[in-house]
PyMOL Python script that loads the backbone (N, CA, C, O; Angstrom):
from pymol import cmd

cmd.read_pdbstr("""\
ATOM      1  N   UNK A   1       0.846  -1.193   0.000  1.00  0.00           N
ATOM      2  CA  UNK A   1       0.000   0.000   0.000  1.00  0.00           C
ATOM      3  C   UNK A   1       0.887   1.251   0.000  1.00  0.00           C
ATOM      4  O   UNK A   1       1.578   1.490   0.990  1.00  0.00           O
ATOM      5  N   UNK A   2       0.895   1.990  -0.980  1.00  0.00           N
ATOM      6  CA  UNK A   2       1.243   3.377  -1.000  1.00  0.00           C
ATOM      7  C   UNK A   2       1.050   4.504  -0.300  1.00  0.00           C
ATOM      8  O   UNK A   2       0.130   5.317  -0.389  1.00  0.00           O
ATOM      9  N   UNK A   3       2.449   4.485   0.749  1.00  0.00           N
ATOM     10  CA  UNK A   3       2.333   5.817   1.433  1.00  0.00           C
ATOM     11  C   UNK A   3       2.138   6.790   0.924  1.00  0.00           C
ATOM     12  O   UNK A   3       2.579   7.104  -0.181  1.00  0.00           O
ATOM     13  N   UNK A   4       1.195   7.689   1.880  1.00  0.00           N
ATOM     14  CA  UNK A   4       0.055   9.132   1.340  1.00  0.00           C
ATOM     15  C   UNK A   4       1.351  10.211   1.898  1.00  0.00           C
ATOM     16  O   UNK A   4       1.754  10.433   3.040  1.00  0.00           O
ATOM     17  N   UNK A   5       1.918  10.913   0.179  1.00  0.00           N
ATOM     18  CA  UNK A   5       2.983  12.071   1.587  1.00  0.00           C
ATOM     19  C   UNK A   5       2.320  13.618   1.800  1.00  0.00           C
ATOM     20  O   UNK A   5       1.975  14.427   0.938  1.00  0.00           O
ATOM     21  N   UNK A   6       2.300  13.664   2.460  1.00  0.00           N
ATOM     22  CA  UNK A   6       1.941  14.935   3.060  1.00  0.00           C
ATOM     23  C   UNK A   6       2.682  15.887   2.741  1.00  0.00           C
ATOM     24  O   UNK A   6       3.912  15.937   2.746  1.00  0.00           O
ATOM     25  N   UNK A   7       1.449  17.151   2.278  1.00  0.00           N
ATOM     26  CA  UNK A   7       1.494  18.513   1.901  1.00  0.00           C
ATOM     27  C   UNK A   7       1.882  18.761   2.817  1.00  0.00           C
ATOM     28  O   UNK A   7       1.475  18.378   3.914  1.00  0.00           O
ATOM     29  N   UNK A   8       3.275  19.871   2.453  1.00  0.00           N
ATOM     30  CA  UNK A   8       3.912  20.636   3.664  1.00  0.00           C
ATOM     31  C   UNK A   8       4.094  22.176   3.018  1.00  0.00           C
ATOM     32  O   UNK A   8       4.654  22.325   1.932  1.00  0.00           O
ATOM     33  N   UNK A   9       3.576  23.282   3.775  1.00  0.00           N
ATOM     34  CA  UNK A   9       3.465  24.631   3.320  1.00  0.00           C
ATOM     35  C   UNK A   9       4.829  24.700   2.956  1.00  0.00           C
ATOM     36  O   UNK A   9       5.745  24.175   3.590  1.00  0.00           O
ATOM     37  N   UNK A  10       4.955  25.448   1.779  1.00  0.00           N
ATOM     38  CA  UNK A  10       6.133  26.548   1.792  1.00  0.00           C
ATOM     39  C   UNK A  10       6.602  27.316   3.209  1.00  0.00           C
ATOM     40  O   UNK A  10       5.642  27.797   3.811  1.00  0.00           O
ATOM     41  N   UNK A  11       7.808  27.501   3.801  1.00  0.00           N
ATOM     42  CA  UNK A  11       8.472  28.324   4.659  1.00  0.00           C
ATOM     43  C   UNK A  11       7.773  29.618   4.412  1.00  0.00           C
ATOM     44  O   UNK A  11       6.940  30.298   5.011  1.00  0.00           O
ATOM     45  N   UNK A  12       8.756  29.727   2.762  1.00  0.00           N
ATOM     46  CA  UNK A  12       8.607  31.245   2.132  1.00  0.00           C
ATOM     47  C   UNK A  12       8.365  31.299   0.540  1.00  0.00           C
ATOM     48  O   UNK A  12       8.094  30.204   0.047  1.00  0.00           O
ATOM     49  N   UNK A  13       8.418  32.410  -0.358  1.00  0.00           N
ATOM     50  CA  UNK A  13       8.250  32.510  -1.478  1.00  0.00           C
ATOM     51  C   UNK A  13       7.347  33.350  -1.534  1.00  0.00           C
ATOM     52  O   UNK A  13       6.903  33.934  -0.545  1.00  0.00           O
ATOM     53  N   UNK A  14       6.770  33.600  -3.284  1.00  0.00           N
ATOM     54  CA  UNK A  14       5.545  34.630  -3.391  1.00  0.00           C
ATOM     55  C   UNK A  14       4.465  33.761  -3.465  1.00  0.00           C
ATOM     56  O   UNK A  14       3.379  34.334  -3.381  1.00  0.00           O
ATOM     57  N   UNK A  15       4.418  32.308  -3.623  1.00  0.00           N
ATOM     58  CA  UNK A  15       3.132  31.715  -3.205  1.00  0.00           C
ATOM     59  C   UNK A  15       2.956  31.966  -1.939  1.00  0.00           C
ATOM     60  O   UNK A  15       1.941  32.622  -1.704  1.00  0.00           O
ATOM     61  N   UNK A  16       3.540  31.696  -1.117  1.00  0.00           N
ATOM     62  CA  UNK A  16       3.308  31.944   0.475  1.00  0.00           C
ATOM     63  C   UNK A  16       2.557  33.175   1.124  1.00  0.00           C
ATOM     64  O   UNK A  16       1.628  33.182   1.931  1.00  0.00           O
ATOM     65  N   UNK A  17       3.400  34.447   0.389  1.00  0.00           N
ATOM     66  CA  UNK A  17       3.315  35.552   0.457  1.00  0.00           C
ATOM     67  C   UNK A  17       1.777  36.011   0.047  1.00  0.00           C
ATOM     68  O   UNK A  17       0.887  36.505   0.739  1.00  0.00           O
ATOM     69  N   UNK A  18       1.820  35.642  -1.392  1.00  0.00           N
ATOM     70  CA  UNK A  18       0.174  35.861  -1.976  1.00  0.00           C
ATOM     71  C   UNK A  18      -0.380  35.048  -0.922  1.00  0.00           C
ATOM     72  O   UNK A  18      -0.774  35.795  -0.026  1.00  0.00           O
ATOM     73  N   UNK A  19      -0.615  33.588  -0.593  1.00  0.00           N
ATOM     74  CA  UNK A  19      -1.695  32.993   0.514  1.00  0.00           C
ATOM     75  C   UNK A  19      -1.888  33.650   1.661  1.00  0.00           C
ATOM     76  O   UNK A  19      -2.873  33.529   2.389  1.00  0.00           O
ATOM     77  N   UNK A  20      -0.669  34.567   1.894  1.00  0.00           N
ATOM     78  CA  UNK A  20      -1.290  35.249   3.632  1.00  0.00           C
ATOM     79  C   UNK A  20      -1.911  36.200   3.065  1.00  0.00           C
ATOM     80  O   UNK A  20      -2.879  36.474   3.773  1.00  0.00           O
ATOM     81  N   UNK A  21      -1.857  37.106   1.811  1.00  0.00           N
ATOM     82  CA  UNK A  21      -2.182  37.930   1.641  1.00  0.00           C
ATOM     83  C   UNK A  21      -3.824  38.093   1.329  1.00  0.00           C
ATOM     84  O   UNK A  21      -4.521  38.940   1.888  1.00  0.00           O
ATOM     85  N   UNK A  22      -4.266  37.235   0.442  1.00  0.00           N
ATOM     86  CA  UNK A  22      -5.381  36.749   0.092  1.00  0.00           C
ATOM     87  C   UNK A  22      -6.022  36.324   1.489  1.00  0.00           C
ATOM     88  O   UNK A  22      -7.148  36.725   1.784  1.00  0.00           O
ATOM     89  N   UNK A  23      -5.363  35.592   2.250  1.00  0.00           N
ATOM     90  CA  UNK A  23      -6.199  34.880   3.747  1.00  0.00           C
ATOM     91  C   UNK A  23      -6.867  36.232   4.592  1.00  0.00           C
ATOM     92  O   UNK A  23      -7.974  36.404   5.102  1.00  0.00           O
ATOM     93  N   UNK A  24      -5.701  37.060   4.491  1.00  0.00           N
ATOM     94  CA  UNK A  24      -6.154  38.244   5.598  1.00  0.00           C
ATOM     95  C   UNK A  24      -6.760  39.245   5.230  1.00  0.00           C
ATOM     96  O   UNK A  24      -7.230  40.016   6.067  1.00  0.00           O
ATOM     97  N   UNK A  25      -6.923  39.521   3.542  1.00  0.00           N
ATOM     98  CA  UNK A  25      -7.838  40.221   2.496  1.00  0.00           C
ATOM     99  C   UNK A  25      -9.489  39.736   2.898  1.00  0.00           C
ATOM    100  O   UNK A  25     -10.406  40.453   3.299  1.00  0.00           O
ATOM    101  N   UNK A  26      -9.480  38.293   2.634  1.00  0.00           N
ATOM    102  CA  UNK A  26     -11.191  37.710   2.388  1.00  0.00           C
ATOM    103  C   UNK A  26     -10.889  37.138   4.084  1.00  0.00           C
ATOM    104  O   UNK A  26     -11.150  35.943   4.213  1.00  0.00           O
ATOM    105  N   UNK A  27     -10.597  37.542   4.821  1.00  0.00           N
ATOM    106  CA  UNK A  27     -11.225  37.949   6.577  1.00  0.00           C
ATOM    107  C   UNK A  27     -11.645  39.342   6.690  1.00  0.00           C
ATOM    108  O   UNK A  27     -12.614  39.898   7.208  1.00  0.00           O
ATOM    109  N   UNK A  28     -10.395  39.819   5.906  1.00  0.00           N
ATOM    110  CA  UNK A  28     -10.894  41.716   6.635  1.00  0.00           C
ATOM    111  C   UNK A  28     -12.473  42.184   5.663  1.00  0.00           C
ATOM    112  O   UNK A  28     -13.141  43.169   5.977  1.00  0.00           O
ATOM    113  N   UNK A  29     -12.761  41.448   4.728  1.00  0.00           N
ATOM    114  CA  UNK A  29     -14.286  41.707   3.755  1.00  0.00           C
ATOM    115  C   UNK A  29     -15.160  40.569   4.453  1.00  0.00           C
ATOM    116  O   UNK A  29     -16.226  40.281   3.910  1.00  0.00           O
ATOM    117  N   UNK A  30     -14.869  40.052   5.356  1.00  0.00           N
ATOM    118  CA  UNK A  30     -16.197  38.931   5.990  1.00  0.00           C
ATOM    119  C   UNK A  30     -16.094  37.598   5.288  1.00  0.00           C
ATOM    120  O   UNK A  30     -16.701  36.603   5.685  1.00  0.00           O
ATOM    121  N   UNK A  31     -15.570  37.609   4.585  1.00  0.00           N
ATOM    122  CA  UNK A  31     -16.130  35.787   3.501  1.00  0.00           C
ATOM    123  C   UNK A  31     -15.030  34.512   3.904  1.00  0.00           C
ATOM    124  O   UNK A  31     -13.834  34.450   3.622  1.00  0.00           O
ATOM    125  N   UNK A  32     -15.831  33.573   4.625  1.00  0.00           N
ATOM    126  CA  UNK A  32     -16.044  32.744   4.781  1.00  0.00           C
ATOM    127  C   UNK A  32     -14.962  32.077   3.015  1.00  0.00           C
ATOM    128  O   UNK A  32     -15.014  32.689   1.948  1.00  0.00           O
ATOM    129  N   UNK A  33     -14.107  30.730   3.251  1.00  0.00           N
ATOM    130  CA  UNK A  33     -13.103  30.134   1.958  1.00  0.00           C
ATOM    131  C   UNK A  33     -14.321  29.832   1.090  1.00  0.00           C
ATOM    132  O   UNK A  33     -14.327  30.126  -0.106  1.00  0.00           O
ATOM    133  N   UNK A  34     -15.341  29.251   1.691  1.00  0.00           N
ATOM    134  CA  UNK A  34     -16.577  28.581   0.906  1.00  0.00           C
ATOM    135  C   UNK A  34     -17.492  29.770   0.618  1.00  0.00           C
ATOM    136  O   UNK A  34     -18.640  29.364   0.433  1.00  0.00           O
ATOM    137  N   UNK A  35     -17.375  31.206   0.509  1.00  0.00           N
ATOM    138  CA  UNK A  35     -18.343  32.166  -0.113  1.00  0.00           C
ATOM    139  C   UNK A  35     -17.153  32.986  -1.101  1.00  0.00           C
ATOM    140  O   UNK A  35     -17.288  33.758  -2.050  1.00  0.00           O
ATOM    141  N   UNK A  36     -16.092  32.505  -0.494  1.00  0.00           N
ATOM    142  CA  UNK A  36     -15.281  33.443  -1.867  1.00  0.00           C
ATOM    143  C   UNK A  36     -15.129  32.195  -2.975  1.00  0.00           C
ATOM    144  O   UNK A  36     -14.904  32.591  -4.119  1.00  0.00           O
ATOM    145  N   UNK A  37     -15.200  31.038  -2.833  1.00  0.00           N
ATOM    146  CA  UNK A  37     -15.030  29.915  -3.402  1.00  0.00           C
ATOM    147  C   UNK A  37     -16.864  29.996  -4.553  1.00  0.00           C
ATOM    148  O   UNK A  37     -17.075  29.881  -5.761  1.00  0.00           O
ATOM    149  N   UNK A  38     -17.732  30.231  -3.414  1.00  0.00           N
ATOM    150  CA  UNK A  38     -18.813  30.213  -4.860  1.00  0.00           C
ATOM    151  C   UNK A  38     -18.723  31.612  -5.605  1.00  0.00           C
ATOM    152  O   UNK A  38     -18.932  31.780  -6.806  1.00  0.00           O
ATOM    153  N   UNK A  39     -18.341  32.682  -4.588  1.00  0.00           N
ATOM    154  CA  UNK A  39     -18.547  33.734  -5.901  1.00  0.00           C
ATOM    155  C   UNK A  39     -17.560  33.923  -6.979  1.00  0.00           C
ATOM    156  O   UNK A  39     -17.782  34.606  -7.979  1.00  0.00           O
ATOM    157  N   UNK A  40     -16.243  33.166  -6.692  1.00  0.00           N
ATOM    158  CA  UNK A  40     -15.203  33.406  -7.434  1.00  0.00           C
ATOM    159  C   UNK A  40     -15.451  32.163  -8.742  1.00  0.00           C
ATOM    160  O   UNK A  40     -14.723  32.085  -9.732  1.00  0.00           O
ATOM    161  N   UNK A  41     -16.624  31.270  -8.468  1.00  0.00           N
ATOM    162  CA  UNK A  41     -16.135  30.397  -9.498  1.00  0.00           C
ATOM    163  C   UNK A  41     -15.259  28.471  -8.894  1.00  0.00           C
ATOM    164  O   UNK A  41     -15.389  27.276  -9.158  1.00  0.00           O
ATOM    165  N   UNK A  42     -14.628  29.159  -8.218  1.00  0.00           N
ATOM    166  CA  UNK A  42     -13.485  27.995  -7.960  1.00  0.00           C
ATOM    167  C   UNK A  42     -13.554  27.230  -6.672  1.00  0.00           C
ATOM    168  O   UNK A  42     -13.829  27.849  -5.644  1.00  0.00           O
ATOM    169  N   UNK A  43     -13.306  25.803  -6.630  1.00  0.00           N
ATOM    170  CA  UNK A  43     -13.141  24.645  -5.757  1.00  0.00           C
ATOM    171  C   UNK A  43     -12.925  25.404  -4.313  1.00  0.00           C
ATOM    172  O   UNK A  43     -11.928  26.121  -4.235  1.00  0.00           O
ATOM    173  N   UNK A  44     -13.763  25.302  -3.192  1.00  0.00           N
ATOM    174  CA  UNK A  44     -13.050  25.667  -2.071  1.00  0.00           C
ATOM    175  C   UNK A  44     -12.030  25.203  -1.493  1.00  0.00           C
ATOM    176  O   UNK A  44     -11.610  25.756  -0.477  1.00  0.00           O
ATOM    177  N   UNK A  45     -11.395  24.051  -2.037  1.00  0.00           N
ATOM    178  CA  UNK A  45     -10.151  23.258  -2.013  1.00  0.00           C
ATOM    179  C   UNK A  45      -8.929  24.017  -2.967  1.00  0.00           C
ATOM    180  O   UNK A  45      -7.729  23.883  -2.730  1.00  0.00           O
ATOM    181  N   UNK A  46      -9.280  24.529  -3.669  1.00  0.00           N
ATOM    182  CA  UNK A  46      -8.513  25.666  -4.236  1.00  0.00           C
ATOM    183  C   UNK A  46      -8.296  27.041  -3.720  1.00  0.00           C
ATOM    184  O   UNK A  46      -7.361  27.674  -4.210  1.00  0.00           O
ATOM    185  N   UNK A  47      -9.060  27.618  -2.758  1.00  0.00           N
ATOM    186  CA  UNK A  47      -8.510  28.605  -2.100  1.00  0.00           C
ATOM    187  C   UNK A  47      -7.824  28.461  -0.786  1.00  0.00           C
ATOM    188  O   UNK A  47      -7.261  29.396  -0.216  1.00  0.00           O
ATOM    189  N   UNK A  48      -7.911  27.046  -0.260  1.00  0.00           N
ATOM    190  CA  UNK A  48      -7.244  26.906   0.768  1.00  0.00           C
ATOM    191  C   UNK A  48      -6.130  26.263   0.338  1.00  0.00           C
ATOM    192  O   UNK A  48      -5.443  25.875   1.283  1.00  0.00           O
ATOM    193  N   UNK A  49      -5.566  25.929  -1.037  1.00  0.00           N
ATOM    194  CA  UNK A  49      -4.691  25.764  -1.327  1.00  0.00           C
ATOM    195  C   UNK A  49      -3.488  26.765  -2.046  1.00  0.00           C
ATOM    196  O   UNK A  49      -2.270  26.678  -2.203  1.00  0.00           O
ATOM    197  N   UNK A  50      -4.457  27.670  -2.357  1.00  0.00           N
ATOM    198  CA  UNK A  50      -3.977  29.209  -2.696  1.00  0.00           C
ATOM    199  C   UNK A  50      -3.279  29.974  -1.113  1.00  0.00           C
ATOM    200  O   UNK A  50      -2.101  30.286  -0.940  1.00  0.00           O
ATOM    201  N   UNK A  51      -4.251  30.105  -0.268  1.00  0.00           N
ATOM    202  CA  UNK A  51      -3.522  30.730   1.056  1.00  0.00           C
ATOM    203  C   UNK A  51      -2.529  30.048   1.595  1.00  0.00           C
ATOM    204  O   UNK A  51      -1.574  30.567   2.174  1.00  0.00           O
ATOM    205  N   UNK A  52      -2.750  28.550   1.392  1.00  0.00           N
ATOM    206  CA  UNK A  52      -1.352  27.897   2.062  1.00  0.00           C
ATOM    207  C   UNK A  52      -0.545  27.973   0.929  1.00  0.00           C
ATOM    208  O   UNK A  52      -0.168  26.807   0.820  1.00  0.00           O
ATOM    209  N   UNK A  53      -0.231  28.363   0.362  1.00  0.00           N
ATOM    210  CA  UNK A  53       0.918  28.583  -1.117  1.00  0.00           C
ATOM    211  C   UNK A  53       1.484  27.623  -1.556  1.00  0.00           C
ATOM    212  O   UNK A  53       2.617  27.720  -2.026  1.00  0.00           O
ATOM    213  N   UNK A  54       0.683  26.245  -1.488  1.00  0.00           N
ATOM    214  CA  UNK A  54       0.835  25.096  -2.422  1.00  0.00           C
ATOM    215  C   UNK A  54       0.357  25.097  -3.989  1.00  0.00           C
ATOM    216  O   UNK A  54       0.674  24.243  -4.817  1.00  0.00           O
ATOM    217  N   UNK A  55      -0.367  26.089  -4.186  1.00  0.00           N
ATOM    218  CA  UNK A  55      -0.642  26.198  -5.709  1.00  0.00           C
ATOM    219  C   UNK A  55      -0.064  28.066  -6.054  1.00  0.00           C
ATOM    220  O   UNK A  55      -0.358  28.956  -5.256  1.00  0.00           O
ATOM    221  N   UNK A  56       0.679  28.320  -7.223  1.00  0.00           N
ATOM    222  CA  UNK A  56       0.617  29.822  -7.704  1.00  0.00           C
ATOM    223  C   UNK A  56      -0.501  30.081  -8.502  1.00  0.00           C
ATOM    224  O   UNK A  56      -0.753  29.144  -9.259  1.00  0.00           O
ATOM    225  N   UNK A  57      -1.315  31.110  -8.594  1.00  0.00           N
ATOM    226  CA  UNK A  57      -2.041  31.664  -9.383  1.00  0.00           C
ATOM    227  C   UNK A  57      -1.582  31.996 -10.051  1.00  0.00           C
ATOM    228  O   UNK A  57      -0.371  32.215 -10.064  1.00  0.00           O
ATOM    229  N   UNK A  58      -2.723  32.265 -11.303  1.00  0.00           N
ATOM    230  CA  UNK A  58      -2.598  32.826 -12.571  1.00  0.00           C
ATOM    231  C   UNK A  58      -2.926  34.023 -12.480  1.00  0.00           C
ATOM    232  O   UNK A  58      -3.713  34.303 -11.575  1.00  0.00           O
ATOM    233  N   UNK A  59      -2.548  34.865 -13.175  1.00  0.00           N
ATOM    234  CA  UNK A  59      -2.996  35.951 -13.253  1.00  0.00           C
ATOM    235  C   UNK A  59      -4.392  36.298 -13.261  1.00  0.00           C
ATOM    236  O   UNK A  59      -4.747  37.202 -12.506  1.00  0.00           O
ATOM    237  N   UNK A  60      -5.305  35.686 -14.046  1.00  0.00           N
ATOM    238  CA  UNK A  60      -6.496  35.805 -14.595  1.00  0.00           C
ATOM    239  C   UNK A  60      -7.277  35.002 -12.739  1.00  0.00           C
ATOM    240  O   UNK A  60      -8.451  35.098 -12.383  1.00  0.00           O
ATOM    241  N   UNK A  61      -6.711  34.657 -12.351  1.00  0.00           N
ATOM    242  CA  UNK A  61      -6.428  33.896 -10.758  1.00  0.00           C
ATOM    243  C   UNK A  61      -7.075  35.265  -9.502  1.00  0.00           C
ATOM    244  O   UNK A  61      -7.892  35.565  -8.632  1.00  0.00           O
ATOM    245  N   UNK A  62      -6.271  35.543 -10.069  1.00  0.00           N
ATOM    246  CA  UNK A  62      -5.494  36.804  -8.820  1.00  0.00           C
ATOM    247  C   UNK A  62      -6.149  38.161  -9.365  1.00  0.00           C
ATOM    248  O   UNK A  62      -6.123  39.108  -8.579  1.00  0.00           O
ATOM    249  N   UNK A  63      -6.882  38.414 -10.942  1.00  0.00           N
ATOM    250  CA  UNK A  63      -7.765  39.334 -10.926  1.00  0.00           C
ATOM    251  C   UNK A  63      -8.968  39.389 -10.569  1.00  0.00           C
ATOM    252  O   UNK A  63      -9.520  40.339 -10.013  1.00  0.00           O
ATOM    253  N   UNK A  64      -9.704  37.759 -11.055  1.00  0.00           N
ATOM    254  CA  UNK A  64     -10.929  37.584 -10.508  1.00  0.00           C
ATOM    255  C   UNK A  64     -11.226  37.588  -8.658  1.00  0.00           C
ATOM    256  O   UNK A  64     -12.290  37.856  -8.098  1.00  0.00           O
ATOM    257  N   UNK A  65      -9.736  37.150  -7.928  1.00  0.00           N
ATOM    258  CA  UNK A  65     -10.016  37.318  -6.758  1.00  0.00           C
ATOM    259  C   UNK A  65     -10.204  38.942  -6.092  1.00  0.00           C
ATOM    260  O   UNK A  65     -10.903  39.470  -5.227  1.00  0.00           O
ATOM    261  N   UNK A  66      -9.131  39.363  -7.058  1.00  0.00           N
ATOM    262  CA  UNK A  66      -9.012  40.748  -6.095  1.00  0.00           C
ATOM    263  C   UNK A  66     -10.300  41.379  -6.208  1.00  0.00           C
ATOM    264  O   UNK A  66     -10.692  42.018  -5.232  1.00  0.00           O
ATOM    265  N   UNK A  67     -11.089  41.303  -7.322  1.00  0.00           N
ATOM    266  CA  UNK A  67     -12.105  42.054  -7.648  1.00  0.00           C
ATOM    267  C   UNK A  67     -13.496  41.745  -5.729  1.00  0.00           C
ATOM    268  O   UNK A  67     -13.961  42.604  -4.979  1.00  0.00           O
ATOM    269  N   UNK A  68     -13.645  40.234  -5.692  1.00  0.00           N
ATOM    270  CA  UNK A  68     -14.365  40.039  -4.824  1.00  0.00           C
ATOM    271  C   UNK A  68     -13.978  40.516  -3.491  1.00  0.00           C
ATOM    272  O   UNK A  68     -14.804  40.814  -2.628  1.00  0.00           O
ATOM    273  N   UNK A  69     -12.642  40.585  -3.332  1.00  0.00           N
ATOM    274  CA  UNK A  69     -11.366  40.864  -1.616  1.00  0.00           C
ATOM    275  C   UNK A  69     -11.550  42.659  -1.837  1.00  0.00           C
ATOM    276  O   UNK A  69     -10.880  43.381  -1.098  1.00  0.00           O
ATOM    277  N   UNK A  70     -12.264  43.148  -2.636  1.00  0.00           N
ATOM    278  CA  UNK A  70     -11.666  44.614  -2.913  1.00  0.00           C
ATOM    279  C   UNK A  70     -10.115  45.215  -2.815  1.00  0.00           C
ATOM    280  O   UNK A  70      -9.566  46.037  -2.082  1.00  0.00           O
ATOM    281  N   UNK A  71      -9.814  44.623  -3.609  1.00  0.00           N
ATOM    282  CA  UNK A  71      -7.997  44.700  -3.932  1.00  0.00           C
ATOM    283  C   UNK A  71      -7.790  45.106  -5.273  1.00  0.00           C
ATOM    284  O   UNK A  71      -8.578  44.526  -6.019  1.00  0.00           O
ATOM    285  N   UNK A  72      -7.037  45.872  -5.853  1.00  0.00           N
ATOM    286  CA  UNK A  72      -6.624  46.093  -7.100  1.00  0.00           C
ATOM    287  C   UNK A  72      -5.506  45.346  -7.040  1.00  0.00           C
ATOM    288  O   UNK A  72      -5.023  45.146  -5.925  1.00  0.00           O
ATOM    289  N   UNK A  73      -4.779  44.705  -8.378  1.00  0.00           N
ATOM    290  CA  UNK A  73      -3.734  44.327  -8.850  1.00  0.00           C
ATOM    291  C   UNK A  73      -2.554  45.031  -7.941  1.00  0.00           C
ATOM    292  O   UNK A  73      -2.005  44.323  -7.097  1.00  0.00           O
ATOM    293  N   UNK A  74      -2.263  46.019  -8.047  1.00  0.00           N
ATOM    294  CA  UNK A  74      -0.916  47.099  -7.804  1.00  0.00           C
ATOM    295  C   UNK A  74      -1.515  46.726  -6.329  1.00  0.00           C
ATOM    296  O   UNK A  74      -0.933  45.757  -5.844  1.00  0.00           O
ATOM    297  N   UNK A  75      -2.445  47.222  -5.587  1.00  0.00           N
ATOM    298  CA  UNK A  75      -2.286  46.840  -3.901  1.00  0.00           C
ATOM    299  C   UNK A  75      -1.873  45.343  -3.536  1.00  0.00           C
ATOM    300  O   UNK A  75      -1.256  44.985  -2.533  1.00  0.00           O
ATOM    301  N   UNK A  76      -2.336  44.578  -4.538  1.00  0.00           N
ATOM    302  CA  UNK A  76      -2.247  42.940  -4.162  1.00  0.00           C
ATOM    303  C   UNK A  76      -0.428  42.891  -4.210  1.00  0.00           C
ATOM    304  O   UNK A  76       0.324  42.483  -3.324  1.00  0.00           O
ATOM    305  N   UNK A  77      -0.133  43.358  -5.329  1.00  0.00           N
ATOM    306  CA  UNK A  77       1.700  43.128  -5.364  1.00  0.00           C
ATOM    307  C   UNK A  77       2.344  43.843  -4.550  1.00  0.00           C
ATOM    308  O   UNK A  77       3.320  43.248  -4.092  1.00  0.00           O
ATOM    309  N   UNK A  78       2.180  45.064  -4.108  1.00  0.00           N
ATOM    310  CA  UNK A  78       2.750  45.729  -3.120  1.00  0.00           C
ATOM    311  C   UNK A  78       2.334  44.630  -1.528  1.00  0.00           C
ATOM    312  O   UNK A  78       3.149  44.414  -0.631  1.00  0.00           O
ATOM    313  N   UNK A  79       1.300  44.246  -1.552  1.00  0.00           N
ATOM    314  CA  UNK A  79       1.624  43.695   0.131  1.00  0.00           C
ATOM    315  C   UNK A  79       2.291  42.437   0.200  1.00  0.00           C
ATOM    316  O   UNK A  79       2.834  41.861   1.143  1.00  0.00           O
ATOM    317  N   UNK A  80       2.112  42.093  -1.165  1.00  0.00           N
ATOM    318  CA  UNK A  80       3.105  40.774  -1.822  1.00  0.00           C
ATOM    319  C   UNK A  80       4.145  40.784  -0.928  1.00  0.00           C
ATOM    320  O   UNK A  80       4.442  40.196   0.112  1.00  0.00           O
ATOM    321  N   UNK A  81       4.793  41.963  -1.927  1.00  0.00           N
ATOM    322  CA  UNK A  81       6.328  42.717  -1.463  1.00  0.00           C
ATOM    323  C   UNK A  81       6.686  42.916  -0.130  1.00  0.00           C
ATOM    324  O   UNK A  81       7.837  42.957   0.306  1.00  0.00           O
ATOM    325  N   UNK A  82       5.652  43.035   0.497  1.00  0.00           N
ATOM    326  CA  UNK A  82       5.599  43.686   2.071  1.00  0.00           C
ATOM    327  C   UNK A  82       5.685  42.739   2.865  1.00  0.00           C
ATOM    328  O   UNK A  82       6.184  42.936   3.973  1.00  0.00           O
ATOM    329  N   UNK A  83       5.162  41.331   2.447  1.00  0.00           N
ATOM    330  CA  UNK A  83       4.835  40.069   3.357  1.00  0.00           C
ATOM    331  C   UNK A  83       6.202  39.801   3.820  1.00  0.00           C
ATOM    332  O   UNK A  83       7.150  39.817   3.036  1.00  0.00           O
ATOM    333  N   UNK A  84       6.300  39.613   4.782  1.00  0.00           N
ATOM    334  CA  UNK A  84       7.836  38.720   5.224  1.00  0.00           C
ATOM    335  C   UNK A  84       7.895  36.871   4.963  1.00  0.00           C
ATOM    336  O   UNK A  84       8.547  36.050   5.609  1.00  0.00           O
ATOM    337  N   UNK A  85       7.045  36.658   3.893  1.00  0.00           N
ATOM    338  CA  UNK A  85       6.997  35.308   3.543  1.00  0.00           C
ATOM    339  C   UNK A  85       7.577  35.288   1.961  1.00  0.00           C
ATOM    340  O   UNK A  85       7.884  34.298   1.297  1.00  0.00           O
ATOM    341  N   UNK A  86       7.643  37.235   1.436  1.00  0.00           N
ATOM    342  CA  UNK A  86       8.099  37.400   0.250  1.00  0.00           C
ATOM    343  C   UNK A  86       9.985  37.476   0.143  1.00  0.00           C
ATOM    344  O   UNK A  86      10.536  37.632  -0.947  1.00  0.00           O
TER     345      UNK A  86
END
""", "prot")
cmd.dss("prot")
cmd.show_as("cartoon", "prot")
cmd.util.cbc("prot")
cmd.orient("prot")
């Protein structure tokens, strides 16, 4: 039987960085992974895989989110930059 290996977060990087960023975005607007997950379209297994920075977004990713988090592009990369996970 094939050992199951376990997902282990990134330390650091800009996946990391984007997942805290996005996590503490869609808390500070109220939504629940499973209400940004139906309005965005995408798997709620996909945004908790987005905040833990096991998957990078796409661009087209990271516009449709910001739009729901009230984030523009340029604020989303600047706190990028800012994260100490960047």
């Amino acid at each position: 039987m094939p050992v199951k290996k376990k997902q282990v977060q990134p330390r650091s990087g800009p996946e990391r960085a984007f997942g805290e960023v996005l996590r503490a975005q869609r808390k500070k607007v109220g939504f629940s992974q499973e209400r940004l997950a139906l309005e965005s379209g995408f798997d709620r297994t996909t945004i908790s895989l987005l905040e833990r920075g096991l998957t990078s977004p796409t661009l087209r990713t990271m516009a449709r989110l910001c739009k729901l988090i009230r984030l523009t592009l340029s604020q989303l990369a600047t706190r990028i930059e800012s994260s100490r996970y960047y």
